[in-house]
PDB file of N, CA, C and O in Angstrom:
ATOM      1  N   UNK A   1       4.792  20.274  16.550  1.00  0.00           N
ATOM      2  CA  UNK A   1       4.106  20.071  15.291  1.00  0.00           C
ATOM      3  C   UNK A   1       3.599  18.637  15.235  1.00  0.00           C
ATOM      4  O   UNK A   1       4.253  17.596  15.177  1.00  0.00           O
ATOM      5  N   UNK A   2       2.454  18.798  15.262  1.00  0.00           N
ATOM      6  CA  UNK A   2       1.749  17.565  14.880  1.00  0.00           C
ATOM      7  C   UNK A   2       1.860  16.638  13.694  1.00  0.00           C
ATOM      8  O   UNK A   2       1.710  17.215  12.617  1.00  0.00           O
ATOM      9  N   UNK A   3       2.140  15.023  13.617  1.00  0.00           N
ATOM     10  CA  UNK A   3       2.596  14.890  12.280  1.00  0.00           C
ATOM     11  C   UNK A   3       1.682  13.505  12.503  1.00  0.00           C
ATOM     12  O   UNK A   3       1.711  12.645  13.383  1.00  0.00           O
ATOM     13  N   UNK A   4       0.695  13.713  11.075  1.00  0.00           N
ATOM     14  CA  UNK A   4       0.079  12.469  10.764  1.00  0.00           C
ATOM     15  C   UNK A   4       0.351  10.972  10.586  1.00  0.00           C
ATOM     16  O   UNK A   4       0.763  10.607   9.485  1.00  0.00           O
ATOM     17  N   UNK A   5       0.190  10.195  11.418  1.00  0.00           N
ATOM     18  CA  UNK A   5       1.057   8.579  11.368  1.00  0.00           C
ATOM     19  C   UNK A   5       0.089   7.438  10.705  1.00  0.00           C
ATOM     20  O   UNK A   5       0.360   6.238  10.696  1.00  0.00           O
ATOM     21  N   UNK A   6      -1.081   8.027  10.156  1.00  0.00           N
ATOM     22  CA  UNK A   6      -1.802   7.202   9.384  1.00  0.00           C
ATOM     23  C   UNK A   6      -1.734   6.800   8.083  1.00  0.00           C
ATOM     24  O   UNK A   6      -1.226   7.758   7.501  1.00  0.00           O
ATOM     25  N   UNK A   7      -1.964   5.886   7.243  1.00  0.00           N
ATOM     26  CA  UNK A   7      -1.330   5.411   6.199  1.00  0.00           C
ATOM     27  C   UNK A   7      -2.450   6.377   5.191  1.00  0.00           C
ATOM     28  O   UNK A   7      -3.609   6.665   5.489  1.00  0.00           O
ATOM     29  N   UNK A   8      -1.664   6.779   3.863  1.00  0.00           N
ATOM     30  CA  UNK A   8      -2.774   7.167   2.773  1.00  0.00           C
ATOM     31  C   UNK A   8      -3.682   6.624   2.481  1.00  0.00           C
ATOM     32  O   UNK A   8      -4.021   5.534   2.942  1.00  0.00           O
ATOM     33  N   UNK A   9      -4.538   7.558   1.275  1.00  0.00           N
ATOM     34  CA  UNK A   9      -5.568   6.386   0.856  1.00  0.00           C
ATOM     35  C   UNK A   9      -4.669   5.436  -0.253  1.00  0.00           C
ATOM     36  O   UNK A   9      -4.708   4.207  -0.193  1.00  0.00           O
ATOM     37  N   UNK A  10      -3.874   6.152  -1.247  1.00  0.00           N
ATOM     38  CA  UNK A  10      -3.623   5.740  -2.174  1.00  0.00           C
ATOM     39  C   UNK A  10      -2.360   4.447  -1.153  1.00  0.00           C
ATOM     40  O   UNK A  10      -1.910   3.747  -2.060  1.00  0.00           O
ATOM     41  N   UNK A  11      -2.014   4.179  -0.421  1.00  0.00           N
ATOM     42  CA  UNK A  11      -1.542   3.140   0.123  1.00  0.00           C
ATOM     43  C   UNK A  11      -2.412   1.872   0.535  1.00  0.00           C
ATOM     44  O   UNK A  11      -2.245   0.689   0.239  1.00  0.00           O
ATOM     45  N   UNK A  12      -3.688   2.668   1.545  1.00  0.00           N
ATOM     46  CA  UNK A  12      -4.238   1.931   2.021  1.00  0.00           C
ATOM     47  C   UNK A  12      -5.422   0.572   0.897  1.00  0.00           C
ATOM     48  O   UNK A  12      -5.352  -0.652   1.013  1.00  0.00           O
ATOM     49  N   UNK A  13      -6.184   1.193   0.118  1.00  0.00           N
ATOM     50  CA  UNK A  13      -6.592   1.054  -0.868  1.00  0.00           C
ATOM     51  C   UNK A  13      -5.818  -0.416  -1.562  1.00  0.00           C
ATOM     52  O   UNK A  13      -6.474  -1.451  -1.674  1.00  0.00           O
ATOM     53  N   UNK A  14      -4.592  -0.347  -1.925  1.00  0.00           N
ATOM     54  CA  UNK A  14      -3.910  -1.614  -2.755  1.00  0.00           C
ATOM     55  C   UNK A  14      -3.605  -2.791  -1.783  1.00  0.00           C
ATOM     56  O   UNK A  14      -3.472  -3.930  -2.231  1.00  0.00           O
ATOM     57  N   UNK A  15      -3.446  -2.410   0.100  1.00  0.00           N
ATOM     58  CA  UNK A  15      -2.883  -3.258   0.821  1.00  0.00           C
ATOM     59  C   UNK A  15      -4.569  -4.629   1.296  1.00  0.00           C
ATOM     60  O   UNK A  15      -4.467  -5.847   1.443  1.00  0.00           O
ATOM     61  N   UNK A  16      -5.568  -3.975   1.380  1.00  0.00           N
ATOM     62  CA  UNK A  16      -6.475  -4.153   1.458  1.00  0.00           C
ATOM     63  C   UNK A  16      -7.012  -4.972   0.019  1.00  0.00           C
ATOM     64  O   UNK A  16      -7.997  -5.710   0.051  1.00  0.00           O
ATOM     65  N   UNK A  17      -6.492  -4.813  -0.801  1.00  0.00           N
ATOM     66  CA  UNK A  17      -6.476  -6.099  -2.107  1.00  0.00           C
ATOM     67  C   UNK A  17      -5.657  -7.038  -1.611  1.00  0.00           C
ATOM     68  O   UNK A  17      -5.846  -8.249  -1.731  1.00  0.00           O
ATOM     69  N   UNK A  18      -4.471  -6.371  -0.886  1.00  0.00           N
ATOM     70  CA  UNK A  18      -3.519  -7.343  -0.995  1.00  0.00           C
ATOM     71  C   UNK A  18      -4.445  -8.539  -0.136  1.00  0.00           C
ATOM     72  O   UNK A  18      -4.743  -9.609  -0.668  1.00  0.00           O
ATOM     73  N   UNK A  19      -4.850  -8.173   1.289  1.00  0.00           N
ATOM     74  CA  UNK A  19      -5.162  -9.056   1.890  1.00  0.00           C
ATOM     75  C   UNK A  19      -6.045 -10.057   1.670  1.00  0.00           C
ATOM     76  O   UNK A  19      -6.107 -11.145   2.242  1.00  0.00           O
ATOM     77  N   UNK A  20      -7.045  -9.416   0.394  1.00  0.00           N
ATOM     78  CA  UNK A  20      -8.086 -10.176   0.085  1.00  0.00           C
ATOM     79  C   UNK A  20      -7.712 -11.121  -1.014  1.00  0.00           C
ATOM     80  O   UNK A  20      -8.288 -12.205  -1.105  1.00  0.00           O
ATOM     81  N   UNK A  21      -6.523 -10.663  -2.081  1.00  0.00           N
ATOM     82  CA  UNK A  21      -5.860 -11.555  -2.696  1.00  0.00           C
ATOM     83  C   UNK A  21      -5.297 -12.734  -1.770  1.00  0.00           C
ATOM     84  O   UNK A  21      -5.477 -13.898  -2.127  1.00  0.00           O
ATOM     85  N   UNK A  22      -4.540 -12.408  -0.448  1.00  0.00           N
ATOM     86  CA  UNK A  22      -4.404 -13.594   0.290  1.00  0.00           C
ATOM     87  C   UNK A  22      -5.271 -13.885   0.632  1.00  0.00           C
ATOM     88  O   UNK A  22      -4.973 -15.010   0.231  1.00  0.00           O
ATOM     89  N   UNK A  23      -6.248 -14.027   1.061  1.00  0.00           N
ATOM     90  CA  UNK A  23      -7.380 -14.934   1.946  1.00  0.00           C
ATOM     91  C   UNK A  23      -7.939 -15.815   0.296  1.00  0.00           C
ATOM     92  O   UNK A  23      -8.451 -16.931   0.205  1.00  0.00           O
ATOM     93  N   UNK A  24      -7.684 -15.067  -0.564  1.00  0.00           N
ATOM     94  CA  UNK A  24      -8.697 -15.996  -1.690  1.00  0.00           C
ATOM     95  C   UNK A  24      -7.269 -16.670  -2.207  1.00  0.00           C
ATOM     96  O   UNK A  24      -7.502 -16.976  -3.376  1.00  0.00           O
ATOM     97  N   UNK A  25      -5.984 -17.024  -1.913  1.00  0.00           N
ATOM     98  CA  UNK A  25      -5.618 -17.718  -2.079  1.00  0.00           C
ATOM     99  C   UNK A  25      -5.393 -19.005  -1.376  1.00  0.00           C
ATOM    100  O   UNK A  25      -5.440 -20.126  -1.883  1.00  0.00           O
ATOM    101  N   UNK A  26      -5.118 -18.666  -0.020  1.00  0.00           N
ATOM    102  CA  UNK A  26      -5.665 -19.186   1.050  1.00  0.00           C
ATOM    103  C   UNK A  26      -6.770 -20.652   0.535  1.00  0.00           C
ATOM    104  O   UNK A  26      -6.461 -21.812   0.266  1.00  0.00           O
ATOM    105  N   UNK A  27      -8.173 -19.924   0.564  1.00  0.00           N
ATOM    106  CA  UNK A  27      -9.124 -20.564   0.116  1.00  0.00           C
ATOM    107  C   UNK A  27      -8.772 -21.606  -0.820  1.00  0.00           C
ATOM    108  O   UNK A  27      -8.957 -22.797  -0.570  1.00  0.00           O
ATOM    109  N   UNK A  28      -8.215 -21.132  -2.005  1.00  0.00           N
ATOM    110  CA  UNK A  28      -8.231 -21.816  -2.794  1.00  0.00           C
ATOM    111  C   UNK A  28      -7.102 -23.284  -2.918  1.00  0.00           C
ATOM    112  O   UNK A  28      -7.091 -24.218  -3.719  1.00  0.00           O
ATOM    113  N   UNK A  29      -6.277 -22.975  -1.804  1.00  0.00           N
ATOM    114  CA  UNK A  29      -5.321 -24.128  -1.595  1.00  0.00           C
ATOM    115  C   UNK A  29      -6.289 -24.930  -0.529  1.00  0.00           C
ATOM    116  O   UNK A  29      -5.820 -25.939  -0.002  1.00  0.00           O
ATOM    117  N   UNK A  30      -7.537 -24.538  -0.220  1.00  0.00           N
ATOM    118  CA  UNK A  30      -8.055 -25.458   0.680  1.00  0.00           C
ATOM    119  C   UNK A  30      -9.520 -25.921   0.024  1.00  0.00           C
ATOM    120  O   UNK A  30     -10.505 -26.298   0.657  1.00  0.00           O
ATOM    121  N   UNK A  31      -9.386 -25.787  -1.425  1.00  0.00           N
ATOM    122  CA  UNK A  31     -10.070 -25.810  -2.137  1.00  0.00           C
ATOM    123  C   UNK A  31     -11.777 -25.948  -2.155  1.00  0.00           C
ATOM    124  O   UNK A  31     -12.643 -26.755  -2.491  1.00  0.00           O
ATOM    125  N   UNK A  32     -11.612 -24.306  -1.429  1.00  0.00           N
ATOM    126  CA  UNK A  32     -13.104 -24.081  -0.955  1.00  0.00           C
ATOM    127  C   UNK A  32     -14.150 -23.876  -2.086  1.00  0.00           C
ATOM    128  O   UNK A  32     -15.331 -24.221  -2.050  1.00  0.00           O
ATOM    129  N   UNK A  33     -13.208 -22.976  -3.536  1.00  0.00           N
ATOM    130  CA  UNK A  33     -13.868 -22.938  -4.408  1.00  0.00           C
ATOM    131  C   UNK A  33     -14.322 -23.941  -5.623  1.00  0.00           C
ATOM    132  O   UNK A  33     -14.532 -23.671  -6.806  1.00  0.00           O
ATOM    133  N   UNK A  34     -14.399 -25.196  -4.923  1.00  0.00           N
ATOM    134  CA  UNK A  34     -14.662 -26.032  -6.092  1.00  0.00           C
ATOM    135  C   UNK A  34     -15.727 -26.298  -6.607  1.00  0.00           C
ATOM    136  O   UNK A  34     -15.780 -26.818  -7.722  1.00  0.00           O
ATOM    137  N   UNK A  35     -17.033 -25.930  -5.741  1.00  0.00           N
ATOM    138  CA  UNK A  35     -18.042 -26.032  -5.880  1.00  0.00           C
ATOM    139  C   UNK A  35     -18.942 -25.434  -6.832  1.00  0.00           C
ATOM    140  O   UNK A  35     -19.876 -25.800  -7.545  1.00  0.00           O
ATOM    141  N   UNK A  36     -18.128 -24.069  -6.503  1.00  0.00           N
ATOM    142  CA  UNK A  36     -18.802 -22.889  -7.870  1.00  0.00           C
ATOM    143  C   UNK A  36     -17.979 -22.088  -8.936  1.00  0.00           C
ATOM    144  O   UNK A  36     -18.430 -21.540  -9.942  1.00  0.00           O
ATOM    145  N   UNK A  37     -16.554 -22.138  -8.469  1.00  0.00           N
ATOM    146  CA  UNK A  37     -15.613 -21.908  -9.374  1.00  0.00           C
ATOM    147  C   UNK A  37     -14.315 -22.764  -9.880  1.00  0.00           C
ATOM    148  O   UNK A  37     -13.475 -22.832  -8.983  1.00  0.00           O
ATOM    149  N   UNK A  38     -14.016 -23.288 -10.816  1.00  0.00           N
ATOM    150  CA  UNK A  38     -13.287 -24.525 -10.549  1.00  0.00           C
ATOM    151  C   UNK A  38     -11.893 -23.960 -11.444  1.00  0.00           C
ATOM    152  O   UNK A  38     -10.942 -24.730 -11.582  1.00  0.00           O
ATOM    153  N   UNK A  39     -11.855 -22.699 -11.977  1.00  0.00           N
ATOM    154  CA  UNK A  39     -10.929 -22.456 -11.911  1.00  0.00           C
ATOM    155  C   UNK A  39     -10.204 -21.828 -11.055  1.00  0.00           C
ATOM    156  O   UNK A  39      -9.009 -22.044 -11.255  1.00  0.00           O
ATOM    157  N   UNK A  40     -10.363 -21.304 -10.390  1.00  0.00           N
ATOM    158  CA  UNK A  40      -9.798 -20.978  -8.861  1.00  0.00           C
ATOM    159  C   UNK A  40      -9.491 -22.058  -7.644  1.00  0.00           C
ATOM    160  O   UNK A  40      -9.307 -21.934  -6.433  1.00  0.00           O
ATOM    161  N   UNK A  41      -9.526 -23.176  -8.554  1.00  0.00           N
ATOM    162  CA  UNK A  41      -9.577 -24.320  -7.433  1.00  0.00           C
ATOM    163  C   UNK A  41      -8.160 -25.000  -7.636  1.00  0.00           C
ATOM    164  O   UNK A  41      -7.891 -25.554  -8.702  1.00  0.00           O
ATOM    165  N   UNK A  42      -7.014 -24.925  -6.294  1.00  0.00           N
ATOM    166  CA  UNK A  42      -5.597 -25.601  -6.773  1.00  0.00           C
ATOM    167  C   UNK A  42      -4.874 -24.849  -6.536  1.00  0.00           C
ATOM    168  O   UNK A  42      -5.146 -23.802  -5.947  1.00  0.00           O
ATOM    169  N   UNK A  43      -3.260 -25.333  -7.110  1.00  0.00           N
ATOM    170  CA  UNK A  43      -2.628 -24.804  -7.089  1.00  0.00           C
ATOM    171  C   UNK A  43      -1.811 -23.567  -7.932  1.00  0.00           C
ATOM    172  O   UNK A  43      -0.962 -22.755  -7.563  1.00  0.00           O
ATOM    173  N   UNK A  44      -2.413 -23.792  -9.113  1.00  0.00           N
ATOM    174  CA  UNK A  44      -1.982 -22.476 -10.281  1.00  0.00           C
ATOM    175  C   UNK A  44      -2.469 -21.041  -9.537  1.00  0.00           C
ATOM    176  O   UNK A  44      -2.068 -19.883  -9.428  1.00  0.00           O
ATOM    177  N   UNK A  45      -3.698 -21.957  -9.058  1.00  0.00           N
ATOM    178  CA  UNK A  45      -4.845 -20.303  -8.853  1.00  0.00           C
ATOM    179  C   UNK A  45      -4.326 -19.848  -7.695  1.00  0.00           C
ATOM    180  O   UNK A  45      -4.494 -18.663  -7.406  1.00  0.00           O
ATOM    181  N   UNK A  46      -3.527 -20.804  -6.738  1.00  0.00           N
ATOM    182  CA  UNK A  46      -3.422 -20.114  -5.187  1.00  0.00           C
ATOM    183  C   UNK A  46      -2.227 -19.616  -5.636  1.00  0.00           C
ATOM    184  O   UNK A  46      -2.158 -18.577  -4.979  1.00  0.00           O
ATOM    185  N   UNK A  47      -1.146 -19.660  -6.376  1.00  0.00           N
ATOM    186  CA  UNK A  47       0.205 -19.251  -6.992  1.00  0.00           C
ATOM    187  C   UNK A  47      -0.279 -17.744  -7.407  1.00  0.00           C
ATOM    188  O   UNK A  47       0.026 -16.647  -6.940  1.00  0.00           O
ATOM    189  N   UNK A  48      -1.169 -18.136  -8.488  1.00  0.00           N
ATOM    190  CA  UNK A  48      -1.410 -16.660  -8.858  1.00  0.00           C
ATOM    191  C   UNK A  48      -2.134 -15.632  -8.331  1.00  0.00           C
ATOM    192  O   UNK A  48      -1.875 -14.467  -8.631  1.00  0.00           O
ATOM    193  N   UNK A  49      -3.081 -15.949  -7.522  1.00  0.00           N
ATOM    194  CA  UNK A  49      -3.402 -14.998  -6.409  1.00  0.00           C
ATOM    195  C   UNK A  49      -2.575 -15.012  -5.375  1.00  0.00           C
ATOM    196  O   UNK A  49      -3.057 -14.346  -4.459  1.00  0.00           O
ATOM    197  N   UNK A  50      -1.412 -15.531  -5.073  1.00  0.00           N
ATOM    198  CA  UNK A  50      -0.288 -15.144  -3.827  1.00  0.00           C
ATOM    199  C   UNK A  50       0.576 -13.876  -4.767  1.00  0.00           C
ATOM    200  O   UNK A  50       0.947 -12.823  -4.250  1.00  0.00           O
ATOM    201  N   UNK A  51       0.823 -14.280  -6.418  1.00  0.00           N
ATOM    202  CA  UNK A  51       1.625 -13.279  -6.794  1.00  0.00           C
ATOM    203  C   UNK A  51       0.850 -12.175  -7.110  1.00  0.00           C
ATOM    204  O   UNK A  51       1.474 -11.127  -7.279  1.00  0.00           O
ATOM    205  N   UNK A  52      -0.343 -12.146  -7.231  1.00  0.00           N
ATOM    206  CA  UNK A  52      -1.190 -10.741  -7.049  1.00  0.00           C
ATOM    207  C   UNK A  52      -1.409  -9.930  -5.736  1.00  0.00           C
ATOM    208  O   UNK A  52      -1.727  -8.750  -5.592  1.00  0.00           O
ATOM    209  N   UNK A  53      -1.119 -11.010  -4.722  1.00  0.00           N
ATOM    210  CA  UNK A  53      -0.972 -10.343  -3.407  1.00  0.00           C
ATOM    211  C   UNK A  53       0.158  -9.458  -3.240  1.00  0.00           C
ATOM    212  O   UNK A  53      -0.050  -8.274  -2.973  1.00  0.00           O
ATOM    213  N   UNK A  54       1.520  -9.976  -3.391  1.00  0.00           N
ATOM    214  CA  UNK A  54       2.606  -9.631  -3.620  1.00  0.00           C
ATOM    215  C   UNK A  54       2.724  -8.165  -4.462  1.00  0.00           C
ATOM    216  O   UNK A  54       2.952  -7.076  -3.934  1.00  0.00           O
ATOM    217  N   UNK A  55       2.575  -8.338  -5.466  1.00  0.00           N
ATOM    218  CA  UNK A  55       2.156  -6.777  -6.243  1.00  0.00           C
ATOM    219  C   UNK A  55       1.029  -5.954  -5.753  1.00  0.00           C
ATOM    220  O   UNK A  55       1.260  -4.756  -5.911  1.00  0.00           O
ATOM    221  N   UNK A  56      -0.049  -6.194  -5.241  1.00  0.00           N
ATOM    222  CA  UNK A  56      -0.912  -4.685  -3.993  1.00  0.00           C
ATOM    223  C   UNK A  56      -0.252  -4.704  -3.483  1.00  0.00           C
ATOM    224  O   UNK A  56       0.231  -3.582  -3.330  1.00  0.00           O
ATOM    225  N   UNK A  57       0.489  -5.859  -2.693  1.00  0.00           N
ATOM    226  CA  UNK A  57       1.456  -5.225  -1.454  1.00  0.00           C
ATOM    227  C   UNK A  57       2.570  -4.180  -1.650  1.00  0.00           C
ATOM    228  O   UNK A  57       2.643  -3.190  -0.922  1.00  0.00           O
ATOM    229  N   UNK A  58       3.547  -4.458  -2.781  1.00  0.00           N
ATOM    230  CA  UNK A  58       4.495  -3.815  -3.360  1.00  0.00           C
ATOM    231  C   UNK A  58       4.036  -2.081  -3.920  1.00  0.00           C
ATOM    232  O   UNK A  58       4.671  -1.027  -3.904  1.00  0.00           O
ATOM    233  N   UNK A  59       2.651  -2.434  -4.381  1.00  0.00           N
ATOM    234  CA  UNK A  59       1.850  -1.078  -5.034  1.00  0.00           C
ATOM    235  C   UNK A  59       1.883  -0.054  -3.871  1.00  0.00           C
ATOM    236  O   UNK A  59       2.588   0.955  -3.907  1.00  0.00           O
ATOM    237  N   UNK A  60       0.976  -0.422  -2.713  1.00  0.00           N
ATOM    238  CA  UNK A  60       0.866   0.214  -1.265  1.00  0.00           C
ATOM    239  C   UNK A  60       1.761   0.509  -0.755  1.00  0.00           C
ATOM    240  O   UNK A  60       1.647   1.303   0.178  1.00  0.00           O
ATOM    241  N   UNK A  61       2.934   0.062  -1.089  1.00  0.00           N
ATOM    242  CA  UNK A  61       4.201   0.087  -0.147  1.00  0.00           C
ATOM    243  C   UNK A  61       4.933   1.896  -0.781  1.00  0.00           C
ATOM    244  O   UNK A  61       5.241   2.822  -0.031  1.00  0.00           O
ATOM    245  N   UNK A  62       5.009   1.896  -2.020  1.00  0.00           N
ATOM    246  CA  UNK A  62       5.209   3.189  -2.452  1.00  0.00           C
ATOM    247  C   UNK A  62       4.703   4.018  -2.256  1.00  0.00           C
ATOM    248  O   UNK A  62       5.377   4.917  -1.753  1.00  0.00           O
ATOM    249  N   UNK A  63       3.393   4.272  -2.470  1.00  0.00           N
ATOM    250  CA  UNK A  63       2.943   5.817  -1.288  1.00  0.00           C
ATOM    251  C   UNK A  63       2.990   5.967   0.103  1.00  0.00           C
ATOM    252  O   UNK A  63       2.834   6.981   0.783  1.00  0.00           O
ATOM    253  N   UNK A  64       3.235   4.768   0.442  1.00  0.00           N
ATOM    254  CA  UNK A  64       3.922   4.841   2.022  1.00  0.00           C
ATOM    255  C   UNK A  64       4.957   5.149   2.304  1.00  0.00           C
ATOM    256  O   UNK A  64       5.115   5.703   3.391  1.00  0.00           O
ATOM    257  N   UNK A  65       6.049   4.920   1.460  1.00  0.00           N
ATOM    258  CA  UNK A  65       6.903   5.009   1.728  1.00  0.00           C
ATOM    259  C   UNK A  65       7.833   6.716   1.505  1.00  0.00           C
ATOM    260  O   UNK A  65       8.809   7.308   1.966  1.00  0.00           O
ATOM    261  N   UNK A  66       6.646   6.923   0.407  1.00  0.00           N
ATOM    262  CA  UNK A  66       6.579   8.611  -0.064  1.00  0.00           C
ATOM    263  C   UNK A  66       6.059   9.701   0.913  1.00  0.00           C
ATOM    264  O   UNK A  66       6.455  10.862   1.009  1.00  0.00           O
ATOM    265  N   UNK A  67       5.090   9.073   1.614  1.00  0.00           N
ATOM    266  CA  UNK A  67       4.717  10.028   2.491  1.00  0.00           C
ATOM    267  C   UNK A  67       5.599   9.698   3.865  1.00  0.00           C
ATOM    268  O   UNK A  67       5.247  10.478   4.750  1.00  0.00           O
ATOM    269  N   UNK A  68       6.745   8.689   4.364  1.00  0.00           N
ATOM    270  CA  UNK A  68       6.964   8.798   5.325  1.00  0.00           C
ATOM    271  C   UNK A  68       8.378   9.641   5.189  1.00  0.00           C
ATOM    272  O   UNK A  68       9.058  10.151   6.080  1.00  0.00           O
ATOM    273  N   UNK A  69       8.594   9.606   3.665  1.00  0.00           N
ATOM    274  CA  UNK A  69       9.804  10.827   3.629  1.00  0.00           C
ATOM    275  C   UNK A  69       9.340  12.145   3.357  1.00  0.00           C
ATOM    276  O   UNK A  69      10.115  13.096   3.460  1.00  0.00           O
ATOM    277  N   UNK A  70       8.111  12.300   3.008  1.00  0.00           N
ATOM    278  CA  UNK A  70       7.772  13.738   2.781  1.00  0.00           C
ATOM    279  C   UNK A  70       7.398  14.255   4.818  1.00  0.00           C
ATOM    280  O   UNK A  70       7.432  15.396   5.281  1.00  0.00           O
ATOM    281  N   UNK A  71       7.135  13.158   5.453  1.00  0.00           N
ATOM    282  CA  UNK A  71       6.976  13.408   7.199  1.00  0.00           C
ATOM    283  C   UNK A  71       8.244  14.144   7.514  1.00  0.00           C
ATOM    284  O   UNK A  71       8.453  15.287   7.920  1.00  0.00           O
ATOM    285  N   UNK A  72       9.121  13.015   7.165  1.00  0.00           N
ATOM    286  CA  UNK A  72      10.807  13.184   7.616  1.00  0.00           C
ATOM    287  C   UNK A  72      11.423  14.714   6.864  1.00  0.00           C
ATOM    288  O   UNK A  72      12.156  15.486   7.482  1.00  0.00           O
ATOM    289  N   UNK A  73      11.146  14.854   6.008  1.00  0.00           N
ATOM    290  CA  UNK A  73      11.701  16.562   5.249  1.00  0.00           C
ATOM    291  C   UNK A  73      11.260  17.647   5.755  1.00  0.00           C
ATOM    292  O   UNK A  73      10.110  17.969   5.456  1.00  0.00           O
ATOM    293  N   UNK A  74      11.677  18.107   6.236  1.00  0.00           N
ATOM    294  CA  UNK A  74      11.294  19.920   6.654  1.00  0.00           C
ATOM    295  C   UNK A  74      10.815  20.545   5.568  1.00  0.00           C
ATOM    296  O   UNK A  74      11.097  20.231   4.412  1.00  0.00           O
ATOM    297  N   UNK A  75      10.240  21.249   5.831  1.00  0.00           N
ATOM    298  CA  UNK A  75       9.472  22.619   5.042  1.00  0.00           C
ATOM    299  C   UNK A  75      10.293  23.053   4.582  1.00  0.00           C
ATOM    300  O   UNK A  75      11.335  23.034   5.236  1.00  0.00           O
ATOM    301  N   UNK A  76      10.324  23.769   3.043  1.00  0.00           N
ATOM    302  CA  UNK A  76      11.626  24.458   2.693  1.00  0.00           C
ATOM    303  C   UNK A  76      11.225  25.806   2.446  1.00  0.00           C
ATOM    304  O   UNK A  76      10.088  25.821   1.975  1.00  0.00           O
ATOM    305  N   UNK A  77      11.898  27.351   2.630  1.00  0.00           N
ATOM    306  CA  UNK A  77      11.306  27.858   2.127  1.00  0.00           C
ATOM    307  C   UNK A  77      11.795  27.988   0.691  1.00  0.00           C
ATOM    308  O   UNK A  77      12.760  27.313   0.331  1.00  0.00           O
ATOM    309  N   UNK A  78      11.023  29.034  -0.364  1.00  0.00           N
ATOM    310  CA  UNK A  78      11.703  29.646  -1.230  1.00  0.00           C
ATOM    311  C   UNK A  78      13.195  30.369  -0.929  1.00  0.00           C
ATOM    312  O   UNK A  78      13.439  30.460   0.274  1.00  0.00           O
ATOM    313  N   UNK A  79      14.181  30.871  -1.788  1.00  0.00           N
ATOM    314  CA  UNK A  79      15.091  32.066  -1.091  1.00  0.00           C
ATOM    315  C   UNK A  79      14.505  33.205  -1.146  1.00  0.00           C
ATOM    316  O   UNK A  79      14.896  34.039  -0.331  1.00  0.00           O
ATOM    317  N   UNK A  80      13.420  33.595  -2.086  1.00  0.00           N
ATOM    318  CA  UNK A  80      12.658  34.624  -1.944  1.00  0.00           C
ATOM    319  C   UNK A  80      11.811  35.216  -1.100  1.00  0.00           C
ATOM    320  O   UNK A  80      11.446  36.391  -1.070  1.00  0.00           O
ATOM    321  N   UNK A  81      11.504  34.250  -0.367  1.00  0.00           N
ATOM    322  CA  UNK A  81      10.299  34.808   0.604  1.00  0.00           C
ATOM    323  C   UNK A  81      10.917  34.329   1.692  1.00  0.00           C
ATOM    324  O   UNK A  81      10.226  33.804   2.565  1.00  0.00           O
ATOM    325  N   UNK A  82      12.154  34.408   1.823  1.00  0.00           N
ATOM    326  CA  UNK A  82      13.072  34.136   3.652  1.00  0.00           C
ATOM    327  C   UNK A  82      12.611  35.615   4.082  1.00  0.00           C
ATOM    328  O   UNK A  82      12.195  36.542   3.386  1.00  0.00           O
ATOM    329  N   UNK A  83      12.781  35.540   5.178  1.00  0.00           N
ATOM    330  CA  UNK A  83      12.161  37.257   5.962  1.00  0.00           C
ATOM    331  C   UNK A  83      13.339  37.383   7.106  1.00  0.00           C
ATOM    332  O   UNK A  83      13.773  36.431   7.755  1.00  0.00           O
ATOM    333  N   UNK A  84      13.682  38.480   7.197  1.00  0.00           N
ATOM    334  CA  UNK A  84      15.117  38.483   7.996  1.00  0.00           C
ATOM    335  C   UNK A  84      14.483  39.543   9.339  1.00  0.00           C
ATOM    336  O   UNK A  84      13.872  40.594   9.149  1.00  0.00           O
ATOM    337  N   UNK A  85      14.734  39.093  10.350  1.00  0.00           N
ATOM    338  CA  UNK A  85      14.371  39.714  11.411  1.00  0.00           C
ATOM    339  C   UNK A  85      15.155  40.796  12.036  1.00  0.00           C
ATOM    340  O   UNK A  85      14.998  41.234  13.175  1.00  0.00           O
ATOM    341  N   UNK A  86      16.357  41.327  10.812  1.00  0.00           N
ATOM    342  CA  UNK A  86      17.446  42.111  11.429  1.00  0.00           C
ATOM    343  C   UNK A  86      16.977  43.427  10.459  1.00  0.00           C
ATOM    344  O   UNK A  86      17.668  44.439  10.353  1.00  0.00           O
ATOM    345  N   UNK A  87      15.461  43.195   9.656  1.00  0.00           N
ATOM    346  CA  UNK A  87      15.489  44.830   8.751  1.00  0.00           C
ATOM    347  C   UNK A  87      14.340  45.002   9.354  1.00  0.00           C
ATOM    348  O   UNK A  87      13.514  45.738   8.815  1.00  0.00           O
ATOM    349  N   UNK A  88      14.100  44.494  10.344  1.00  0.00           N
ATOM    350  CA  UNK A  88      12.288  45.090  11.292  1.00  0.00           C
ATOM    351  C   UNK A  88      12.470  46.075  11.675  1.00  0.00           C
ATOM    352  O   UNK A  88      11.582  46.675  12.281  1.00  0.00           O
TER     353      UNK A  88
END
């Protein structure tokens, strides 16, 4: 049985903020944005876009972590629809 090892959307989607929340914090401790945004320029702004990184990351991390236990669980059946191979 083939089992899908790729991340969701609903994972992938928040981790992909995450990263862009880091790179624009990044930036902003190297205070690239001073030119055209000056509140994003420093250290409050790189704080608070590291803790917005932190939360996509945390967001993404839950449907990942949902689908790698729904991988890990077997199929269940109903008790109703078990089929017994001893009344064929």
């Amino acid at each position: 049985m083939h089992r899908d090892r790729s991340l969701p959307w609903s994972a992938k989607i928040p981790f992909a903020l995450a990263v862009l929340c880091l790179l624009a914090a990044v930036a902003s401790l190297a205070e690239l944005f001073s030119a055209r945004w000056e509140l994003l320029n420093g250290e409050a702004a790189a704080l608070m876009l590291l803790i917005s990184a932190v939360g996509f990351a945390g967001t993404g991390a839950f449907p990942l972590v949902i689908s790698r236990l729904m991988q890990q669980d077997p199929p269940r059946v109903p008790p109703g629809n078990q089929t017994d191979a001893k009344n064929d």
